[in-house]
C-alpha positions in Angstrom: 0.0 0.0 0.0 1.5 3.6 -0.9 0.4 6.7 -1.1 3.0 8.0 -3.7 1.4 8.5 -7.0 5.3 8.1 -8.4 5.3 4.7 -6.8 1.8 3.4 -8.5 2.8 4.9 -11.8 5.9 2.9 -11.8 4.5 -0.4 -11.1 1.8 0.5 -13.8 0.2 -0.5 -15.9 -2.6 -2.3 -14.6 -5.0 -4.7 -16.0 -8.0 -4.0 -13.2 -8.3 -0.9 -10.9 -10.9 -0.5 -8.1 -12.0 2.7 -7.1 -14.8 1.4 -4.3 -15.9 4.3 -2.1 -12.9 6.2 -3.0 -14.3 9.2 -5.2 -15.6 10.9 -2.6 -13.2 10.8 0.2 -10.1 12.1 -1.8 -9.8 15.6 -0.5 -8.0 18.0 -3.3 -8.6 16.2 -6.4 -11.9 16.4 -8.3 -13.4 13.0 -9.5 -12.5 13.9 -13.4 -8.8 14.3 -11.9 -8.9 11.2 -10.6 -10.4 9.2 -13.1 -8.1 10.6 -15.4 -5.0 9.7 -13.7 -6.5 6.1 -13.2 -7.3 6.3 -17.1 -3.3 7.2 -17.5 -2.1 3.6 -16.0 -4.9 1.0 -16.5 -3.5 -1.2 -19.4 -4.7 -0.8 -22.8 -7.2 -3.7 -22.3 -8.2 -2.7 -18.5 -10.9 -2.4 -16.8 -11.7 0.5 -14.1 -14.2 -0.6 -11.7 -15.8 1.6 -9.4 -18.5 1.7 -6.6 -20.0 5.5 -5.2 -22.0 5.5 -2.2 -25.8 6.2 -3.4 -26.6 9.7 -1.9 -30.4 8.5 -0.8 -29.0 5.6 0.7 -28.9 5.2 4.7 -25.4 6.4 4.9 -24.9 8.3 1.7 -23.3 11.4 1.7 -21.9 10.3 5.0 -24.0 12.2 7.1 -25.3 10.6 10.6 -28.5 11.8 13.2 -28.0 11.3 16.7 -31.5 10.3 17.7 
């Protein structure tokens, strides 16, 4: 696991990439940046899978009620 972007890129390119729940925790990136620089290492035959929290869902958008 790294968090250097340098690091990923050089053990690139991959042939499957998950993004689950990770769009909308990455703080200073928008989505389109991200997606793109996932575009810029996935293999030329690979597959980008990726799962987003459903905003009407019971937990989506992360927000919580104390009751």
């Amino acid at each position: 696991m790294t968090s250097s972007w340098d690091e990923v890129v050089s053990k690139g390119p991959y042939d499957l990439i998950f993004l689950y729940d990770v769009i909308d925790h990455v703080i200073g990136e928008t989505p389109q940046e991200i997606l793109i620089k996932a575009k810029s290492v996935l293999s030329d035959s690979g597959i980008i899978k990726m799962r987003c929290h459903p905003f009407i869902s019971k937990h989506g958008g992360h927000l919580y009620n104390k009751v």
